[in-house]
C-alpha positions as CSV (number, residue, x, y, z in Angstrom):
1,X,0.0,0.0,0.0
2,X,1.5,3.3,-1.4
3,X,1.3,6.2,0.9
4,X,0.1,9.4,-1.0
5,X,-1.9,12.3,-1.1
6,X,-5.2,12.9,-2.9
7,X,-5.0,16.4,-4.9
8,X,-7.7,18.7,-3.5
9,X,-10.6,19.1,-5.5
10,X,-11.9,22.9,-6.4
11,X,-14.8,23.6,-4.7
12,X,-18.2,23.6,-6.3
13,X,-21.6,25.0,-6.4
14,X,-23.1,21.3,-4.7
15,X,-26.5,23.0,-3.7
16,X,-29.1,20.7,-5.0
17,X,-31.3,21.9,-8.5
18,X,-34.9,23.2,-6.7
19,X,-37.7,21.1,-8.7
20,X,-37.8,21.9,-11.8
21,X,-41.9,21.7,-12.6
22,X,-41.9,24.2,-9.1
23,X,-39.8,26.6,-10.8
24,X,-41.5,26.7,-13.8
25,X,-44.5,27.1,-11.8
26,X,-43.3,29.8,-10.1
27,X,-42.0,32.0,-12.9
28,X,-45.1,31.6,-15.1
29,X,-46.9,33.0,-12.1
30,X,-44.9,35.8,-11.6
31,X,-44.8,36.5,-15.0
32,X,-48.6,36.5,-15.4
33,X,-48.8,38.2,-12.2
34,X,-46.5,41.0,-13.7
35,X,-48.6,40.9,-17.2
36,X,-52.0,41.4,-14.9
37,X,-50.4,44.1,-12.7
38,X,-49.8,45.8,-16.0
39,X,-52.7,46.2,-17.4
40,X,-54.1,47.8,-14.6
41,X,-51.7,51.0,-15.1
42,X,-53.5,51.6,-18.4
43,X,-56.2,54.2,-18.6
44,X,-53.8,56.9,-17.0
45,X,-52.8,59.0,-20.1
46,X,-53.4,62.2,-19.0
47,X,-51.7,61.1,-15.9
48,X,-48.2,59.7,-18.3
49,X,-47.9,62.7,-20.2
50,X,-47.8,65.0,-17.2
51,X,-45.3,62.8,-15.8
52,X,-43.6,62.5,-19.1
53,X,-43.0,66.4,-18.8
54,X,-41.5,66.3,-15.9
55,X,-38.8,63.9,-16.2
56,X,-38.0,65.7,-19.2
57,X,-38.0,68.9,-16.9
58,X,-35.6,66.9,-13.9
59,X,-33.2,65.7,-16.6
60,X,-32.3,69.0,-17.8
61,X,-32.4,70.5,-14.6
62,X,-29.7,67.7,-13.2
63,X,-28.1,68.5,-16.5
64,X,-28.0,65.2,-18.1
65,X,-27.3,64.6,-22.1
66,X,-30.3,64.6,-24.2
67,X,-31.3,61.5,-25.8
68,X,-31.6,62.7,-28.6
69,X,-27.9,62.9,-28.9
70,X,-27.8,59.3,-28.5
71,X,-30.9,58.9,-31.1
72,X,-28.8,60.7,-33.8
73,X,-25.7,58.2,-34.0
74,X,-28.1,55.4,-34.6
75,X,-30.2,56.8,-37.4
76,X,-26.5,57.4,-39.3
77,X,-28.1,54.5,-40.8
78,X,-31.0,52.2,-41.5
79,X,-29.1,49.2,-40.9
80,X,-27.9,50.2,-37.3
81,X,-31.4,51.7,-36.0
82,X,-33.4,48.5,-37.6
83,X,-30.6,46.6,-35.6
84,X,-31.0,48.7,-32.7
85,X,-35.2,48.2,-32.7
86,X,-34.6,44.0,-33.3
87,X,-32.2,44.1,-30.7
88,X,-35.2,46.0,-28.1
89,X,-37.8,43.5,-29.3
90,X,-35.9,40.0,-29.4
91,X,-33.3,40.2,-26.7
92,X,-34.7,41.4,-23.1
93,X,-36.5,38.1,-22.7
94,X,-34.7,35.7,-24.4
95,X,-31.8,36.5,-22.8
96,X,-33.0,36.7,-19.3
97,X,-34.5,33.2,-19.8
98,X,-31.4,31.5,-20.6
99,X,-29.6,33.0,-18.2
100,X,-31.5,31.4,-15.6
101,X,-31.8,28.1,-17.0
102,X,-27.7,28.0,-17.5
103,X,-27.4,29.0,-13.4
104,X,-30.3,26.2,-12.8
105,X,-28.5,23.3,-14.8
106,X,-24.7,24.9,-13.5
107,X,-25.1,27.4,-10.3
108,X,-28.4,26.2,-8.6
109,X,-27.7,28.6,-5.4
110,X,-26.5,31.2,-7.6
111,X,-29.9,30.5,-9.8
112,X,-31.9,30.6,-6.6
113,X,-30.8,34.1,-5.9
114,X,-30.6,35.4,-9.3
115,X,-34.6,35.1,-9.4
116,X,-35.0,36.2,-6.0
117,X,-33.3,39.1,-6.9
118,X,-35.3,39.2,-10.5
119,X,-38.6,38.7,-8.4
120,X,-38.3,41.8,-6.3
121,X,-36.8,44.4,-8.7
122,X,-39.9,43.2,-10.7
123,X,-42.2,43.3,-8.2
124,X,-40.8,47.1,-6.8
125,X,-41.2,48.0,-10.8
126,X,-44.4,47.0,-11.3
127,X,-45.5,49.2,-8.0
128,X,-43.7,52.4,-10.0
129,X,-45.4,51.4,-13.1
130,X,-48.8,51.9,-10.8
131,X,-48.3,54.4,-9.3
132,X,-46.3,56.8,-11.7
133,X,-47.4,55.8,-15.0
134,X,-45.4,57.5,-17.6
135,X,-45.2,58.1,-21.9
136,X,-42.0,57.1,-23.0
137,X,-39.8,59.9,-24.8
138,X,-41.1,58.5,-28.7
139,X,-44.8,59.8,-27.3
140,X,-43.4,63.0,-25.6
141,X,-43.5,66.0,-29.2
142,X,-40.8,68.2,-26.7
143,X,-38.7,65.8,-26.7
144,X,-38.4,66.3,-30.7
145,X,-37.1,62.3,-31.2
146,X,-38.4,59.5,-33.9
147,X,-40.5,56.4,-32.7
148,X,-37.8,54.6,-34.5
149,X,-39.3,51.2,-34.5
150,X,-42.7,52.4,-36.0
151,X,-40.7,54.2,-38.9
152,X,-38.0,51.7,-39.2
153,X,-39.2,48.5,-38.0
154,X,-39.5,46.1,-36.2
155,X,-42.0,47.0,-33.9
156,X,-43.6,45.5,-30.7
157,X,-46.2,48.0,-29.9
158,X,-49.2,49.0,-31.9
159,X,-50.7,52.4,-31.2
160,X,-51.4,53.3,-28.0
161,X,-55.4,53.7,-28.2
162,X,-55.5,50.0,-29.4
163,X,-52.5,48.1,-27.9
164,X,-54.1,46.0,-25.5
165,X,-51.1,43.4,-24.7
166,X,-48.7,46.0,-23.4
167,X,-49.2,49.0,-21.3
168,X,-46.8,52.1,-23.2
169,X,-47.3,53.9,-20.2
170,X,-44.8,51.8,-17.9
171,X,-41.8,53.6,-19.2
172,X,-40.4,54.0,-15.2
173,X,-38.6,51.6,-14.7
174,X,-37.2,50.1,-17.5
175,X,-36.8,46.1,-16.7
176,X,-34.9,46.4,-20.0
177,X,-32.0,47.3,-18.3
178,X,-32.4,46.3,-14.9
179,X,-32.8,43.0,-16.1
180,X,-29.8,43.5,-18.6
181,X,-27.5,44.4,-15.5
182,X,-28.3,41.6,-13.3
183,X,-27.7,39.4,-15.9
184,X,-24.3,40.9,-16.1
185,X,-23.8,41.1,-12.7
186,X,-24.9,37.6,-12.1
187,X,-22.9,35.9,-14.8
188,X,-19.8,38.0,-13.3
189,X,-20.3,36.7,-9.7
190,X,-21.2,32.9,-10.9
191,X,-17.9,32.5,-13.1
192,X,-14.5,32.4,-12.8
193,X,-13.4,33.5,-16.4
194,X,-10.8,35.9,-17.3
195,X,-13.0,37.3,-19.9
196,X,-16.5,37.5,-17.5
197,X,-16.5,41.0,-17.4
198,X,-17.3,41.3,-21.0
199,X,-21.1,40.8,-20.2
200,X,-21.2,44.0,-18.9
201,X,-21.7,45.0,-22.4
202,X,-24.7,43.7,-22.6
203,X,-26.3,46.0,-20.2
204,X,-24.3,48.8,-21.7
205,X,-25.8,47.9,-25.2
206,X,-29.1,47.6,-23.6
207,X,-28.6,51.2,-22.2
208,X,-27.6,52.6,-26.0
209,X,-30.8,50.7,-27.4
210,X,-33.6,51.6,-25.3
211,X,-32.6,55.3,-25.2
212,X,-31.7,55.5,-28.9
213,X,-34.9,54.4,-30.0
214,X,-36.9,56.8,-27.8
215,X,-38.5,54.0,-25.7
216,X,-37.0,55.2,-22.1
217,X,-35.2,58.4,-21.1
218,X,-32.3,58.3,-18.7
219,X,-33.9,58.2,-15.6
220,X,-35.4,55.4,-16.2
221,X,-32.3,53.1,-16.4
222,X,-31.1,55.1,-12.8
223,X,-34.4,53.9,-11.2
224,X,-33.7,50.7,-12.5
225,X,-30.3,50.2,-11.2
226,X,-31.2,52.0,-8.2
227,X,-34.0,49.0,-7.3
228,X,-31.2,46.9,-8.6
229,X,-28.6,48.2,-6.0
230,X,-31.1,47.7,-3.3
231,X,-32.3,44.3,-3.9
232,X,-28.6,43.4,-4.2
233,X,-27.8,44.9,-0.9
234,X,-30.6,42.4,0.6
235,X,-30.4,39.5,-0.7
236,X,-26.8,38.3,-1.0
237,X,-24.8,35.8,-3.6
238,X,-24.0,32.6,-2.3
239,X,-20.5,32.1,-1.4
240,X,-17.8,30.3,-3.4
241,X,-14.8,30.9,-3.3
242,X,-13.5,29.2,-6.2
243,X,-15.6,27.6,-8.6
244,X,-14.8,25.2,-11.5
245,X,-16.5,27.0,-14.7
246,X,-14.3,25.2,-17.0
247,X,-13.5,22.0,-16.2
248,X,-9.8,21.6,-15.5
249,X,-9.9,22.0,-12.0
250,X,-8.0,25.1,-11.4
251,X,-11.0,27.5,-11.0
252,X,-9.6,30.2,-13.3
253,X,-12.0,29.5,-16.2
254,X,-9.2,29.5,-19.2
255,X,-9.2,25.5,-19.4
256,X,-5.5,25.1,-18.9
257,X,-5.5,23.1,-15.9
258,X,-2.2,25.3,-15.0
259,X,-3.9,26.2,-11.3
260,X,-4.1,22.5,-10.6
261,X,-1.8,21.0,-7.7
262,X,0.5,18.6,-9.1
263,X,0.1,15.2,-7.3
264,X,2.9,14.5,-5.3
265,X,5.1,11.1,-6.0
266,X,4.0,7.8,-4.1
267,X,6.3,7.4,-0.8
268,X,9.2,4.6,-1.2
269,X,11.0,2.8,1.7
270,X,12.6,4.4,4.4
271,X,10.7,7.6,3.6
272,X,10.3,9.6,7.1
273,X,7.1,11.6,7.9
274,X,6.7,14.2,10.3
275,X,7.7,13.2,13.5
276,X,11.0,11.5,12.6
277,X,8.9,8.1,12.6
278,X,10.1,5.6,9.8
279,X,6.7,3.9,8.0
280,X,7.3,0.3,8.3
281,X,6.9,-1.1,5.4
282,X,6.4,1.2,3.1
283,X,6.6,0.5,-0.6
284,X,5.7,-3.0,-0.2
């Protein structure tokens, strides 16, 4: 029998997978909850405009760049603002979705409190979108800026006197990009990559995109990180201090295995331990 030491293994996320058919459960129901809670902030368009006005009002009073300044470097061409308006109506959920079901099937305790942290920004955003409904810039003539998905396409809204599967009127806050920066913030924390911090342009693409094409002024991406910063202040990642994304071991996420302890030689006869004591026998 060889004496010898097992390498250490990296820790792991081992938190067992919630049930699956509960979590799907659970989701839909938020979701639909979020959909119903909606709808009932429609009706208030007097109400949006008034608030659309002054948001306009407090951005220029804090001084902040108009978005129409933004708006201007898409339309350089139709290509770039028709990406800009497919990137608004085709990204936001899928993205969010598969985010969650990567952390379910790889980083259940970091999946757990990625949607906790989803539920409750949502939840505090659909209370805003209740109780301060507000037109988005496209809707606002001061603002002077192009609904560019209705003139360049694609579209997800219809007009406003007819649309009755979205509410306009919940420009404050925009999930678009709170949603966008937790998954950027969630992906950062869950990994161990060298190149990790790269999602955080999604978020900052997100930003470009929903301002560019007159959907949501400036504020509305501060609110949203705002409720972000809070929710992240409660309810805290899980802790791991070094976790195998890759597969080799080492924790570093590159796939090189060069953070792996090297497994030390088998002992022979007459090796001495600590202690001074001789193992009898060894080798044999």
């Amino acid at each position: 029998m060889n004496a010898r030491t097992e390498p250490a293994e990296a820790e792991s996320d081992a938190t067992p997978r919630p049930p699956i058919v509960r979590e799907l459960l659970l989701v839909a129901g938020l979701f639909l909850v979020y959909k119903a809670g909606r709808g009932l902030a429609t009706g208030h368009t007097g109400e949006a405009y008034r608030n659309a006005h002054d948001v306009w009002d407090a951005e220029r009073w804090l001084h902040l760049p108009g978005e129409g300044s933004l708006q201007s470097l898409l339309l350089h061409g139709d290509a770039l603002v028709h990406g800009a308006n497919t990137y608004y109506a085709l990204v936001h959920f899928p993205a969010t979705a598969a985010f969650l079901v990567w952390l379910y099937l790889r980083r259940p305790a970091h999946y757990v409190w990625a949607r906790r942290v989803l539920a409750a920004v949502t939840a505090a955003a659909l209370v805003l979108h209740l109780t301060f409904p507000l037109a988005p810039p496209r809707m606002l003539a001061e603002a002077g800026l192009v609904d560019t998905a209705r003139v360049y396409g694609p579209s997800v809204y219809g007009p406003p006197q007819s649309d009755h599967l979205s509410n306009q009127f919940a420009a404050m806050p925009s999930l678009h990009f709170g949603w966008a920066l937790m998954v950027a913030i969630g992906l950062v924390v869950a990994t161990r990559s060298r190149w990790r911090w790269l999602w955080l342009l999604h978020p900052l693409l997100t930003l470009t995109v929903i301002v560019g094409t007159a959907n949501h002024y400036w504020l509305d991406a501060l609110v949203a990180g705002a409720l972000l910063g809070l929710a992240l202040a409660v309810i805290r990642p899980p802790h791991r201090a070094a976790a195998d994304v890759d597969g080799d071991g080492d924790g570093d996420g590159d796939g090189d295995n060069d953070g792996a302890r090297p497994e030390p030689p088998p002992a022979s006869a007459g090796t001495q331990p600590a202690g001074g004591r001789t193992l009898v026998g060894a080798g044999r």
